[in-house]
C-alpha positions as YAML, in Angstrom:
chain: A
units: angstrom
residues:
- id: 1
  name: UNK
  ca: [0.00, 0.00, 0.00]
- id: 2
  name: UNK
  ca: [2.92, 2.34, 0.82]
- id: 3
  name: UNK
  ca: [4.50, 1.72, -2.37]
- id: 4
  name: UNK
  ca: [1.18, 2.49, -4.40]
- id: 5
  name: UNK
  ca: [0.51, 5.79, -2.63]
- id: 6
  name: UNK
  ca: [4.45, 6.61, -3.48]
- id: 7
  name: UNK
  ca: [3.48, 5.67, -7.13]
- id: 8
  name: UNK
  ca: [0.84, 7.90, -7.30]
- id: 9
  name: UNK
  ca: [2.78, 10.83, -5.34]
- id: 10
  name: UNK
  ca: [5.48, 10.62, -7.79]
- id: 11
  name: UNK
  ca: [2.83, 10.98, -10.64]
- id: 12
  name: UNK
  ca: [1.31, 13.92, -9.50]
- id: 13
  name: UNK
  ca: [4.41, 15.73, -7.94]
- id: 14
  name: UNK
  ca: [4.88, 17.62, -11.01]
- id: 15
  name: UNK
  ca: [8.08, 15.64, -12.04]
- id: 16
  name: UNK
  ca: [7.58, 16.86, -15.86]
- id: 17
  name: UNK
  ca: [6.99, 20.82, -16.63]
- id: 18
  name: UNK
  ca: [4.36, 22.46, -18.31]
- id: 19
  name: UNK
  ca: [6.49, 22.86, -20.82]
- id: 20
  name: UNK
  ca: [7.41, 19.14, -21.51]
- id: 21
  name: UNK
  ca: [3.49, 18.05, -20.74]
- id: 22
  name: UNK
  ca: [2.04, 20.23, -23.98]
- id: 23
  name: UNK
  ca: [4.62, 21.85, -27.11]
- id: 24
  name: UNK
  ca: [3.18, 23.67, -29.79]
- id: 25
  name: UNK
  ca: [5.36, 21.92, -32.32]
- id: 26
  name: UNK
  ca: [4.73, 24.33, -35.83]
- id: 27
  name: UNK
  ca: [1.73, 26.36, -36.83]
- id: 28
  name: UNK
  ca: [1.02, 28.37, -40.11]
- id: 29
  name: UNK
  ca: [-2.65, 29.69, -41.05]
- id: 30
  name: UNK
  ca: [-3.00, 26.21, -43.01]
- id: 31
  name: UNK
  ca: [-2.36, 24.28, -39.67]
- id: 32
  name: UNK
  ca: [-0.77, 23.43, -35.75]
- id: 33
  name: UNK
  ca: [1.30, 20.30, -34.55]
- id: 34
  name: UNK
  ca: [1.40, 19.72, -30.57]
- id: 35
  name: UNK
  ca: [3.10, 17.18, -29.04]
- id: 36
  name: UNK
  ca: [1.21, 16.19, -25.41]
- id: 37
  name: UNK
  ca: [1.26, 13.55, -22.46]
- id: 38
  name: UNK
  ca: [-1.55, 11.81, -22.23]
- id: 39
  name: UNK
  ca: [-1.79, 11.79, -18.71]
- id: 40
  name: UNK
  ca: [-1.97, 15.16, -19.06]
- id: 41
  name: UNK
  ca: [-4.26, 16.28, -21.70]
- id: 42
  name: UNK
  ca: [-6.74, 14.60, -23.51]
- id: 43
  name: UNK
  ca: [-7.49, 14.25, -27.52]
- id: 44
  name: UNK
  ca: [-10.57, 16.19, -26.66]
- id: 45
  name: UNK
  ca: [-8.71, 18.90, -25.27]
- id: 46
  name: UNK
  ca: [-6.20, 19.38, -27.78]
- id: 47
  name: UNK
  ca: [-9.07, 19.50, -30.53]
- id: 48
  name: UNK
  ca: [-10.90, 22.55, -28.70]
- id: 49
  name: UNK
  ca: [-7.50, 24.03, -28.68]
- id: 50
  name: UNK
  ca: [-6.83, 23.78, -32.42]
- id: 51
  name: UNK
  ca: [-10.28, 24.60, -33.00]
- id: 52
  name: UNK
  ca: [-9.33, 27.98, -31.20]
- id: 53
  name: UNK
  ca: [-6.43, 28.46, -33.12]
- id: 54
  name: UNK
  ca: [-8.20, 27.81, -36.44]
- id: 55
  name: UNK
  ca: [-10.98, 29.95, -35.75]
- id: 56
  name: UNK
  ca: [-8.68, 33.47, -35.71]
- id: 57
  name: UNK
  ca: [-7.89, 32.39, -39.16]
- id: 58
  name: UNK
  ca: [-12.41, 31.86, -39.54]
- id: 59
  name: UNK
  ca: [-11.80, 28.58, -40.16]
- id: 60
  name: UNK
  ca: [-12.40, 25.62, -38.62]
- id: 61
  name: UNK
  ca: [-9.90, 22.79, -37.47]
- id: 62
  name: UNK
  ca: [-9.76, 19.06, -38.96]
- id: 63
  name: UNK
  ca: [-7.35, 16.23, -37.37]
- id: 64
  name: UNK
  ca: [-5.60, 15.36, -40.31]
- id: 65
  name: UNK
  ca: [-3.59, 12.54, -38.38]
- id: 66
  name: UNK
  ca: [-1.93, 11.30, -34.86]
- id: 67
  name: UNK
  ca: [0.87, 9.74, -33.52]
- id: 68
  name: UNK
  ca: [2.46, 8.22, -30.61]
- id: 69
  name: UNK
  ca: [5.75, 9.42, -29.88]
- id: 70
  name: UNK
  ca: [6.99, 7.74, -26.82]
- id: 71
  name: UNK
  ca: [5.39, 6.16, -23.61]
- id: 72
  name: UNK
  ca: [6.03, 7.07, -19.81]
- id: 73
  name: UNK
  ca: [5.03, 5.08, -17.07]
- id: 74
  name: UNK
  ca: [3.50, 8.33, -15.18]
- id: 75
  name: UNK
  ca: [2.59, 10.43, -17.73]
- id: 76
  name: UNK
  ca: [0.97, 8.01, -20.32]
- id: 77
  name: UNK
  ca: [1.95, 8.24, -24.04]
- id: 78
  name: UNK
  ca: [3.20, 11.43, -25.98]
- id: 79
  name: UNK
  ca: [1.31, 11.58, -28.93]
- id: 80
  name: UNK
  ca: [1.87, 14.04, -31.66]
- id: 81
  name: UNK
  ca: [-1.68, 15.63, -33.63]
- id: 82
  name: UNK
  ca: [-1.67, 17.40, -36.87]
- id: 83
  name: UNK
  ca: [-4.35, 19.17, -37.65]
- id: 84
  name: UNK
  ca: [-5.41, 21.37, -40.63]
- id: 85
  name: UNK
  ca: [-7.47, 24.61, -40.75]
- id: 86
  name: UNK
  ca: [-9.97, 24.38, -43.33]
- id: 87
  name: UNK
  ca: [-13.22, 26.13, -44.55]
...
């Protein structure tokens, strides 16, 4: 029991920074890459994000494709999302 509740202080101590939990990788008016932990943010969350991005350009944002990156034992998988900005 000791060693779970370690676990699970170690996961939530903030080991990773905000920084290394969500990267805007590229944007252009045509489209935004961000790389993110799972554990951290989810697909949902990323979308409304784009979809805010997209919209100061009135458009509106499409996943055009995902991948994952690398896996953590804390912080889940870092996956990478493309997405476009289309009409």
């Amino acid at each position: 029991m000791r060693w779970a509740i370690l676990l699970v202080a170690i996961g939530l101590c903030g080991c990773g920074t905000a920084d290394d939990e969500f990267r805007v990788l590229s944007y252009t008016p045509a489209g935004i890459e961000y790389s993110v932990w799972t554990g951290a943010h989810s697909r949902e969350v990323v979308a409304d994000m784009a979809q805010q991005y997209c919209q100061r350009e009135g458009k509106k944002a499409q996943i055009i494709d995902s991948e994952v990156a690398e896996k953590h034992i804390f912080k889940g998988s870092r996956v990478v999302y493309r997405f476009n900005c289309v009409s």
